[in-house]
Structures are given as structure tokens and as C-alpha cells.
N, CA, C and O atoms as CSV, one atom per row, in Angstrom:
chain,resi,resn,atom,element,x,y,z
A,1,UNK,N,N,158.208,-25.408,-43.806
A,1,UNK,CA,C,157.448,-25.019,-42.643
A,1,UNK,C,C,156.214,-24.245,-43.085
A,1,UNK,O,O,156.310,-23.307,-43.876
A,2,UNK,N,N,155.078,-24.636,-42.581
A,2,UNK,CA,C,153.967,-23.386,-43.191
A,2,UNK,C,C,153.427,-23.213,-41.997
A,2,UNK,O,O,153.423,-23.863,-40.952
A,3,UNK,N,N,152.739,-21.696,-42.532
A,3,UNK,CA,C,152.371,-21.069,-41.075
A,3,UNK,C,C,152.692,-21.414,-39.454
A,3,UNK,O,O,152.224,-22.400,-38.883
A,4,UNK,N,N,153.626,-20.365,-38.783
A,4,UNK,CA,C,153.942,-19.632,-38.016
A,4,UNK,C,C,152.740,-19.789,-37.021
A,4,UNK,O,O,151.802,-19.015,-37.210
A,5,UNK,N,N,152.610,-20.938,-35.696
A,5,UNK,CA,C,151.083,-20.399,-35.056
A,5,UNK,C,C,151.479,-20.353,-33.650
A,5,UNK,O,O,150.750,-21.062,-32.957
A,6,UNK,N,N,152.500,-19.680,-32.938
A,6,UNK,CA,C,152.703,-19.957,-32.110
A,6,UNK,C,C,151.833,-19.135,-30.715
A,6,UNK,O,O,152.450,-18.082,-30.550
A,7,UNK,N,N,151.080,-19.186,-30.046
A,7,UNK,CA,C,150.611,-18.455,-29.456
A,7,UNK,C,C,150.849,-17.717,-28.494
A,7,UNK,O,O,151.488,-17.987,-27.477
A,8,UNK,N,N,150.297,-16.677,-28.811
A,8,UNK,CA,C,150.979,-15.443,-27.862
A,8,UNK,C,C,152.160,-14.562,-28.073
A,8,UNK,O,O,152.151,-14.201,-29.249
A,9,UNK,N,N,153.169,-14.067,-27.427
A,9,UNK,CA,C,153.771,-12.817,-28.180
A,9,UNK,C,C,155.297,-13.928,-28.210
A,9,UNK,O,O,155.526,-14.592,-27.198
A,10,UNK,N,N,155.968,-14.002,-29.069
A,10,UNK,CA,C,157.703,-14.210,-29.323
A,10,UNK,C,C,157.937,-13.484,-30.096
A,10,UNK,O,O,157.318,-12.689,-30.805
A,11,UNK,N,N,159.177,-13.867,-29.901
A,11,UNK,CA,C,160.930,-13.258,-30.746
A,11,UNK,C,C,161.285,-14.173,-31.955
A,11,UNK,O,O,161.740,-15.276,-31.653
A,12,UNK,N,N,161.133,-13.855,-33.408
A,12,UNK,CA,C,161.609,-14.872,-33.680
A,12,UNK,C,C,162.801,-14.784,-35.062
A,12,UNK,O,O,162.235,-14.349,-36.065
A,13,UNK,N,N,164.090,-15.061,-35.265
A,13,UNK,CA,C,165.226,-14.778,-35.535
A,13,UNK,C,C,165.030,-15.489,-37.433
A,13,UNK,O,O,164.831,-16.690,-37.252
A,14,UNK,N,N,165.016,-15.227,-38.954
A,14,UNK,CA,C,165.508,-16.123,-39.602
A,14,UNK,C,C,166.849,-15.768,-40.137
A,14,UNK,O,O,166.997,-14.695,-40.723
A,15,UNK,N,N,167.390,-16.224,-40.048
A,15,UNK,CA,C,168.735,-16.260,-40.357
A,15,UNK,C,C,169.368,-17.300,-41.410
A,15,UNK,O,O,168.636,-17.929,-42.174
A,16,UNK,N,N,170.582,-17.427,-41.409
A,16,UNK,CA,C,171.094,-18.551,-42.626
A,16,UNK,C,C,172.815,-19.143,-41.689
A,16,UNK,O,O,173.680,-18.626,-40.982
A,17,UNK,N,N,172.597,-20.088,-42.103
A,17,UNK,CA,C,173.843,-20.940,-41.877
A,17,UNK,C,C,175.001,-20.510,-41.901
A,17,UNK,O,O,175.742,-20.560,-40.919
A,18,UNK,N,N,175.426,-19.877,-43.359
A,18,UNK,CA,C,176.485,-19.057,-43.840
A,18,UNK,C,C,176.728,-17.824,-43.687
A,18,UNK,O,O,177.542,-17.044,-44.182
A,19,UNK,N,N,175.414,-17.704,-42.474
A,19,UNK,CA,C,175.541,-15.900,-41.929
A,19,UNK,C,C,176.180,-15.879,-40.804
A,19,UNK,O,O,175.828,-16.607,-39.876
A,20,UNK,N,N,177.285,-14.988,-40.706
A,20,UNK,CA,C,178.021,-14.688,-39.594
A,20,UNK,C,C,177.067,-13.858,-38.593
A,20,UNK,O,O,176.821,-14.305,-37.472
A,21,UNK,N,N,176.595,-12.760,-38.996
A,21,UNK,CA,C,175.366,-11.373,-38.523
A,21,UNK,C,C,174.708,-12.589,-37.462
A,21,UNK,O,O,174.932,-12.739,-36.261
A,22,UNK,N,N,173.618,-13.567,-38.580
A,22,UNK,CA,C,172.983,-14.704,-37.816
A,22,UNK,C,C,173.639,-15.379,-36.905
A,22,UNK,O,O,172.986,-15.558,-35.877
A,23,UNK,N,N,174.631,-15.791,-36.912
A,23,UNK,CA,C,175.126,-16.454,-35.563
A,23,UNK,C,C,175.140,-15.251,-34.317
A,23,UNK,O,O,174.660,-15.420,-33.196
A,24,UNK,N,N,175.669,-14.269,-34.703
A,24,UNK,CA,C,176.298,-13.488,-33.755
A,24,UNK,C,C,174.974,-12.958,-32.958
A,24,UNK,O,O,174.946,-12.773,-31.741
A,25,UNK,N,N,173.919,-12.752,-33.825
A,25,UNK,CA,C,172.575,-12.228,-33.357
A,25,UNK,C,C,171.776,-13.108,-32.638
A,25,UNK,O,O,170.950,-12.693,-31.825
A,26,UNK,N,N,171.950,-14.286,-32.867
A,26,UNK,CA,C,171.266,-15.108,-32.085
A,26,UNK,C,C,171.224,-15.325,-30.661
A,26,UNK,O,O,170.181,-15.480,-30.026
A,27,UNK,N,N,172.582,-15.332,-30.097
A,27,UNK,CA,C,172.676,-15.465,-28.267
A,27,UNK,C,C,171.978,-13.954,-27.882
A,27,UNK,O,O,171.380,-13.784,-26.820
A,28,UNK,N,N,172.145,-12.892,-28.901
A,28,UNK,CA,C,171.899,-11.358,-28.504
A,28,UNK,C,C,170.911,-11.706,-28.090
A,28,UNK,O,O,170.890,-11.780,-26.861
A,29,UNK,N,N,169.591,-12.100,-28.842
A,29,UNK,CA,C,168.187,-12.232,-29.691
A,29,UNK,C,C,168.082,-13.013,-28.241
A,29,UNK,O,O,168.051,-12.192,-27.324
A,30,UNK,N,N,168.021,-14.339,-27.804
A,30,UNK,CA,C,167.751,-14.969,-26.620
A,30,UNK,C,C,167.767,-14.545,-25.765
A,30,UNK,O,O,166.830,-14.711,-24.983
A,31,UNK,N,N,168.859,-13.755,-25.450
A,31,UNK,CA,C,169.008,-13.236,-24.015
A,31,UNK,C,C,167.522,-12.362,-24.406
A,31,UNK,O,O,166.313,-12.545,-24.268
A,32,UNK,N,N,168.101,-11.696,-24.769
A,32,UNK,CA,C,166.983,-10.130,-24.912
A,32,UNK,C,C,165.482,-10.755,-24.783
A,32,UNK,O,O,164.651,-10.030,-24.236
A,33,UNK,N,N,165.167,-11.721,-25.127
A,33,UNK,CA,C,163.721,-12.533,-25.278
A,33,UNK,C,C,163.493,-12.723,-23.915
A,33,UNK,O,O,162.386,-12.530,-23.411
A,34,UNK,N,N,164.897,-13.249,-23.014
A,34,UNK,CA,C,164.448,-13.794,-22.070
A,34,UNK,C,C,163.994,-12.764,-21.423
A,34,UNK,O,O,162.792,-12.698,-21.163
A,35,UNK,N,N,165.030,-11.597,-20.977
A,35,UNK,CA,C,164.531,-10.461,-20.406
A,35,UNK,C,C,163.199,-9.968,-20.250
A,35,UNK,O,O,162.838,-9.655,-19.116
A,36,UNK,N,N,162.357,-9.842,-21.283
A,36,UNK,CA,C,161.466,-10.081,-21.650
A,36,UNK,C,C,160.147,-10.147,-21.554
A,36,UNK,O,O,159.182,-9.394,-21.685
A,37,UNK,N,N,160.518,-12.008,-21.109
A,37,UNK,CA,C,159.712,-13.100,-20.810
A,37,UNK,C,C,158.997,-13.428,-22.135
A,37,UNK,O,O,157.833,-13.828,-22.105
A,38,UNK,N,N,159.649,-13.272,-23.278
A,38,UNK,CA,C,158.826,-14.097,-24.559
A,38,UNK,C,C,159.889,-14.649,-25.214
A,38,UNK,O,O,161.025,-14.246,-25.463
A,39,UNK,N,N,159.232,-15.742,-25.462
A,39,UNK,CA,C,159.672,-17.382,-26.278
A,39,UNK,C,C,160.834,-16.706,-27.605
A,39,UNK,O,O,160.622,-15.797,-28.408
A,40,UNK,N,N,161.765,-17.354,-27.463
A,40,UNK,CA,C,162.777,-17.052,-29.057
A,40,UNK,C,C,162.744,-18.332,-29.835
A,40,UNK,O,O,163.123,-19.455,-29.503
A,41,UNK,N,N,162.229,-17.924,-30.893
A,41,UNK,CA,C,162.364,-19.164,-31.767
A,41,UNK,C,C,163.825,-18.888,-33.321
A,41,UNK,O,O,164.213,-17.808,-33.766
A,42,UNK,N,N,164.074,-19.683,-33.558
A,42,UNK,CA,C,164.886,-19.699,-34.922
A,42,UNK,C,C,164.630,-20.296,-35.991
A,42,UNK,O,O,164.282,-21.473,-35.900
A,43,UNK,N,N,164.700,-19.818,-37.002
A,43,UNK,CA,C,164.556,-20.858,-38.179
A,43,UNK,C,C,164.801,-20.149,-39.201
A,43,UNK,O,O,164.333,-19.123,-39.694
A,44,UNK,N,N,166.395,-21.559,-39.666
A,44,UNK,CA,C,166.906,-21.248,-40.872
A,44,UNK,C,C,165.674,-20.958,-42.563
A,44,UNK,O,O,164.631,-21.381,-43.062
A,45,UNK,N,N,167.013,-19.750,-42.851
A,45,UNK,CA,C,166.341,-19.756,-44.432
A,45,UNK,C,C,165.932,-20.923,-45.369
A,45,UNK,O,O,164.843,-21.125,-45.907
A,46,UNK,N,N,167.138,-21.674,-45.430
A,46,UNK,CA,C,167.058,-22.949,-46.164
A,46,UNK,C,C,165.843,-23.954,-45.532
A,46,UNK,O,O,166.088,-25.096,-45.920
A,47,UNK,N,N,164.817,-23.932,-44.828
A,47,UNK,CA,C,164.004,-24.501,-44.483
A,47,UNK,C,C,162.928,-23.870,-44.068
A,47,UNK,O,O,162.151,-24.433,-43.297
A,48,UNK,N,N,162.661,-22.299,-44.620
A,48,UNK,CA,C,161.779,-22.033,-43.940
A,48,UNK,C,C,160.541,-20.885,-45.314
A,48,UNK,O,O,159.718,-20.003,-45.068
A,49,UNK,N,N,160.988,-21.483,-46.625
A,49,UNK,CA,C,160.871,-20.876,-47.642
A,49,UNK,C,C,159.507,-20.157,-47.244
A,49,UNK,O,O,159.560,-18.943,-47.050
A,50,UNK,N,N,158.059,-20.943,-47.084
A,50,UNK,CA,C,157.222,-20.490,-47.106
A,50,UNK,C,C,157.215,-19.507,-46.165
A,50,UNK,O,O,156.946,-18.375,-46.567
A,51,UNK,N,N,157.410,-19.641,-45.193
A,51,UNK,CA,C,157.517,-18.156,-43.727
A,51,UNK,C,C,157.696,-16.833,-44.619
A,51,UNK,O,O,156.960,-15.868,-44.826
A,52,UNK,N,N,159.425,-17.310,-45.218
A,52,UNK,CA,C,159.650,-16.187,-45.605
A,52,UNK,C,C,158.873,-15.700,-46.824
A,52,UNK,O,O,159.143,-14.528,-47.084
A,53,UNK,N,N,158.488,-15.944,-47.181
A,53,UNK,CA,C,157.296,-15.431,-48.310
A,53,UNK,C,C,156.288,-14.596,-47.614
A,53,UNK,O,O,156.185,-13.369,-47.624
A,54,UNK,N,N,155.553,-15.498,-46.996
A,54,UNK,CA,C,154.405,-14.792,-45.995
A,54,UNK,C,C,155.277,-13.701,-45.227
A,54,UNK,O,O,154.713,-12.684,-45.632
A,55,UNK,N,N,156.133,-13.324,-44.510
A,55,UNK,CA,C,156.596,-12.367,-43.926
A,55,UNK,C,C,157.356,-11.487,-44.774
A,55,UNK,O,O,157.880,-10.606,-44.092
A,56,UNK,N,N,157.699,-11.356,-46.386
A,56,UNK,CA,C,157.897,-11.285,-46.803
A,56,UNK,C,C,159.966,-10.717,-46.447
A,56,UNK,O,O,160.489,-9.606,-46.351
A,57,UNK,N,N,160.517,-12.095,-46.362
A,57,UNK,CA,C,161.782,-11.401,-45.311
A,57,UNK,C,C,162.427,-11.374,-46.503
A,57,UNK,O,O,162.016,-12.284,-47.223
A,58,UNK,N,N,163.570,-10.472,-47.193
A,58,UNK,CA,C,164.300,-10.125,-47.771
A,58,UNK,C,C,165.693,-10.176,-47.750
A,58,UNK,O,O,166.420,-10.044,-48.734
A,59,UNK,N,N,166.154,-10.434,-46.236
A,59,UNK,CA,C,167.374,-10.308,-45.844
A,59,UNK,C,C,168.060,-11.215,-44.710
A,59,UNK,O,O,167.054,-11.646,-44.146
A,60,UNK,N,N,168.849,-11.614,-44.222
A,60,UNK,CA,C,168.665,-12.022,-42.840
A,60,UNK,C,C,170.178,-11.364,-42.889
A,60,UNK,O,O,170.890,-11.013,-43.830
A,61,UNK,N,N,170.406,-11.348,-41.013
A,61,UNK,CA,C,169.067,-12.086,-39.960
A,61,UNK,C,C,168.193,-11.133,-39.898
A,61,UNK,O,O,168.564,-9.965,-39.783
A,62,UNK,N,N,166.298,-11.630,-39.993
A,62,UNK,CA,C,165.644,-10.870,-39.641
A,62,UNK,C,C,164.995,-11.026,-38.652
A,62,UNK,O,O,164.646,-12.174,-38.377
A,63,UNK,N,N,164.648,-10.017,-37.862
A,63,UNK,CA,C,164.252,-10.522,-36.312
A,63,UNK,C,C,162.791,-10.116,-36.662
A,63,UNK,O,O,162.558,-9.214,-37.466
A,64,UNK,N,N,161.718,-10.892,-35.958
A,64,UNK,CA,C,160.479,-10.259,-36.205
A,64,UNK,C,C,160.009,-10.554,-34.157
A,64,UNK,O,O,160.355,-11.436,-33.371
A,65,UNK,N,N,159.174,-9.405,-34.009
A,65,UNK,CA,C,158.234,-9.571,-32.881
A,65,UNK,C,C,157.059,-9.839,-33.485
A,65,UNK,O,O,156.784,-9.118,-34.445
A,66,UNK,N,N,155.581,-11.461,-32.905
A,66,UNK,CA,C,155.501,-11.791,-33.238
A,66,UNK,C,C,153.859,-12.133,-32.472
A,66,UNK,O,O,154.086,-13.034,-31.664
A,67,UNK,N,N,152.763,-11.871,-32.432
A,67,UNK,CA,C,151.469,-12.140,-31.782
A,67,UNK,C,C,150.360,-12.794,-32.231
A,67,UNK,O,O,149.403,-12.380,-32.885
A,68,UNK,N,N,150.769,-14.497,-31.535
A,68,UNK,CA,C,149.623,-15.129,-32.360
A,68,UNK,C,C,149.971,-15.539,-33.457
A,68,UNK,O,O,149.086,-16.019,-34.166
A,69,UNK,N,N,151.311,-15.496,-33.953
A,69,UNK,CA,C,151.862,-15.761,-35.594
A,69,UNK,C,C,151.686,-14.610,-36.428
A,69,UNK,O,O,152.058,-14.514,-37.597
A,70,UNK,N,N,151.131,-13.798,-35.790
A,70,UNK,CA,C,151.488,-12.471,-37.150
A,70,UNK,C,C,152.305,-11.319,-36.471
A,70,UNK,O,O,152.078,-10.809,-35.374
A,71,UNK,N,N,153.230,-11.041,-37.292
A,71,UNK,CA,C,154.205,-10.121,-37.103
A,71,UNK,C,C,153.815,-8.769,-36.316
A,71,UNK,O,O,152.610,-8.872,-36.546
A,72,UNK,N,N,153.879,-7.938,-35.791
A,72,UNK,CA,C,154.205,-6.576,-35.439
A,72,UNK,C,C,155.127,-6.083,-35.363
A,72,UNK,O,O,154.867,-5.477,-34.324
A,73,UNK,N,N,156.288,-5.726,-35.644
A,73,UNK,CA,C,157.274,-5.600,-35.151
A,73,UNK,C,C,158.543,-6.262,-36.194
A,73,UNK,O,O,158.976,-7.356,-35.831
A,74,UNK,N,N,159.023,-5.778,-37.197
A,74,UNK,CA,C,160.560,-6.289,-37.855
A,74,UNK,C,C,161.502,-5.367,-37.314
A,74,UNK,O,O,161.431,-4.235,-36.835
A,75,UNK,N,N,162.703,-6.467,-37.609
A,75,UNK,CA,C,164.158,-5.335,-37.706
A,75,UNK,C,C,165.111,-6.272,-38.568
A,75,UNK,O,O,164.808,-7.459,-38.448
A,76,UNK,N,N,166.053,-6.056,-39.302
A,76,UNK,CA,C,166.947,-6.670,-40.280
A,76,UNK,C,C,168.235,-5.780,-39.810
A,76,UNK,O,O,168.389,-4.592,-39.526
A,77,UNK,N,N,169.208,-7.094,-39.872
A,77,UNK,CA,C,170.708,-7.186,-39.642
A,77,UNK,C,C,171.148,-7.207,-38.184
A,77,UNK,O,O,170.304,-7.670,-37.417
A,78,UNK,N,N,172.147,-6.853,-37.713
A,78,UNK,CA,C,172.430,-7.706,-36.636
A,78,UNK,C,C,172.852,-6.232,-35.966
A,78,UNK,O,O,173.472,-5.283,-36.445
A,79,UNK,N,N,172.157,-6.483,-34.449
A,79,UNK,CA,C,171.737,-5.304,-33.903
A,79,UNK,C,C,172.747,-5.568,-32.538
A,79,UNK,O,O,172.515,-6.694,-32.096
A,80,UNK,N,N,173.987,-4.728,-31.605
A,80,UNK,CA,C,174.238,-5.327,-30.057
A,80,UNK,C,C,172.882,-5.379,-29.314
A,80,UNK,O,O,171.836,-4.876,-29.723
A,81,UNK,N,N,173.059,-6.068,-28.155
A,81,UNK,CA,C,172.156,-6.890,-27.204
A,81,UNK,C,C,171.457,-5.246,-27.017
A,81,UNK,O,O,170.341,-4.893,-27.399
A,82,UNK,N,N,172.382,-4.503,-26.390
A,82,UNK,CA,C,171.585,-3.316,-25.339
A,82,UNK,C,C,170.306,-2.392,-26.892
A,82,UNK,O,O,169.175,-2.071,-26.528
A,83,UNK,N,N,170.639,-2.172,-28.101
A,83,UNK,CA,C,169.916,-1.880,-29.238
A,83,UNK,C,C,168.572,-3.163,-29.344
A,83,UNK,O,O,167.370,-2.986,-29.547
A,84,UNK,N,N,169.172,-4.174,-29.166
A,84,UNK,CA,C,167.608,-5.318,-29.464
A,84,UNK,C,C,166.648,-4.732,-28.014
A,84,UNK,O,O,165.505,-4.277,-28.068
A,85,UNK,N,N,167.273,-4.859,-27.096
A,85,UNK,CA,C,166.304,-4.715,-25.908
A,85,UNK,C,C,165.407,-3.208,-25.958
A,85,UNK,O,O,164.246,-3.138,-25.556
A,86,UNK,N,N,166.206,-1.980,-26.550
A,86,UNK,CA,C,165.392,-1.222,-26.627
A,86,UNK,C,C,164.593,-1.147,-27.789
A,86,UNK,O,O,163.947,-0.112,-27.954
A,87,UNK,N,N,164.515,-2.077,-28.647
A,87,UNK,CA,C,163.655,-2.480,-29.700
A,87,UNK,C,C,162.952,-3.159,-29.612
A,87,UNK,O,O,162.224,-3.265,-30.598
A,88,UNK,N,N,162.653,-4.105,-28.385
A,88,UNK,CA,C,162.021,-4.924,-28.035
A,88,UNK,C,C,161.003,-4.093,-27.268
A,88,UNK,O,O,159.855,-4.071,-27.712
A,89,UNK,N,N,161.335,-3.314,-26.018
A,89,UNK,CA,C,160.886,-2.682,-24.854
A,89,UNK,C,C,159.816,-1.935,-25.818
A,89,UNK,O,O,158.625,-2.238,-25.745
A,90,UNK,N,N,160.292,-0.922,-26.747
A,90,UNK,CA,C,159.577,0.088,-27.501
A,90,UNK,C,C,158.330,-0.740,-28.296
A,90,UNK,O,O,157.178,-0.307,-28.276
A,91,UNK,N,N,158.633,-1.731,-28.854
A,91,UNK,CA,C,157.967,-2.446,-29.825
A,91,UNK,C,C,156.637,-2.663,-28.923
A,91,UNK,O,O,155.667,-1.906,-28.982
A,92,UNK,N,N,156.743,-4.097,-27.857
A,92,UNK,CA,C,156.040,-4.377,-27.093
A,92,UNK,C,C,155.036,-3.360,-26.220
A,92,UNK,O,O,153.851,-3.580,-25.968
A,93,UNK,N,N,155.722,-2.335,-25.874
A,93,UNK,CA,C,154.922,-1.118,-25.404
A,93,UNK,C,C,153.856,-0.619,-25.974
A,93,UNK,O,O,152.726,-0.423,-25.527
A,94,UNK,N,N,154.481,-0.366,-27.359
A,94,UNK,CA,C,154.165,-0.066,-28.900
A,94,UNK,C,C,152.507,-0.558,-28.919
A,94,UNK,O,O,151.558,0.200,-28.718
A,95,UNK,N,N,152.433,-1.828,-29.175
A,95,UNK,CA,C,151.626,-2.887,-29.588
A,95,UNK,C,C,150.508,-3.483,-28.134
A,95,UNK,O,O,149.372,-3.958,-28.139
A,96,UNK,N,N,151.516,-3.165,-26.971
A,96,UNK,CA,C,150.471,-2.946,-26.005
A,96,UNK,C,C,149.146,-1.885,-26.191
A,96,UNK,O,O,147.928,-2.064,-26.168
A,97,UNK,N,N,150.000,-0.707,-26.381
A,97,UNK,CA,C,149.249,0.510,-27.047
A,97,UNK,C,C,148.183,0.205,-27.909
A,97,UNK,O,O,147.126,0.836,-27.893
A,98,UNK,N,N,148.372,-0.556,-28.518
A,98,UNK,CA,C,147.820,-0.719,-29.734
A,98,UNK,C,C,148.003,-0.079,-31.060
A,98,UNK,O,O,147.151,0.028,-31.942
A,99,UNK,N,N,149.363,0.375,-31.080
A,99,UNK,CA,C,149.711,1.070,-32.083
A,99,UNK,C,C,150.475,0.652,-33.274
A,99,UNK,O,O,150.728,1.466,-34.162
């Protein structure tokens, strides 16, 4: 996959196949997107080498918030639903701010 161009603000999850964290984070990660109102995307490690370079992800699952294709916003490992949403809420606020 190269470059990330999705426009406008998402959620977006990489994770791995053989990750339990990643499965479990994922329905979290959607809902919480929907709430929201921004797009959740996924995409496995094993297919997503270049991303993770450019985002430089280290771990999964890593969740990134996401504007225009460039990041603002990481978090790594697997977070309950009511913790993503106030990471989301703060983030987005955050970056509204311009901060």
C-alpha cells in the first residue's frame, strides 16, 4: 500500500492477524469512529509495510487519528470502547484547536 490519502479526518486501526489486542480493538475502534462521524479504516501489518514505515508504527494494534493522510493523533495497544472515545473526543478537540 503506499501513501495513506484519504481525505479529511479518520480513524485508522493497523493491526495483525495473529493479534488478539487487534481483533478485540477493532469493533471498539468502529463504534467509537462512528460516534464520531469519521471513517474507520483497517489495514493489516502483513500488507501494509510501507504505511508502517512512513508512520513509523512499532507495535500493533496501532490506532492513529488521521487528516488528509497525515497523522495527528497515535495510541498503541488495545484500549476499552469508553478510553478510545475519550481519546478520540480530546484528540479531535485537540487538533480543532490547532494544537
Amino acid at each position: 500500500m503506499k501513501n495513506f490519502t484519504q481525505p479529511g479526518i479518520c480513524l485508522v486501526e493497523i493491526g495483525g492477524s495473529a493479534c488478539a489486542g487487534c481483533h478485540q480493538l477493532m469493533p471498539a475502534a468502529r463504534e467509537a469512529a462512528q460516534k464520531f462521524s469519521v471513517p474507520f479504516f483497517y489495514f493489516d501489518e502483513s500488507q501494509s509495510a510501507e504505511l508502517i514505515k512512513e508512520w513509523s508504527v512499532k507495535t500493533v494494534p496501532s490506532l492513529f487519528l488521521v487528516d488528509g493522510g497525515v497523522p495527528f493523533a497515535e495510541a498503541h495497544g488495545f484500549q476499552p470502547q469508553e478510553i478510545l472515545e475519550y481519546w478520540i473526543e480530546y484528540k479531535l478537540q485537540e487538533h480543532k484547536n490547532g494544537r
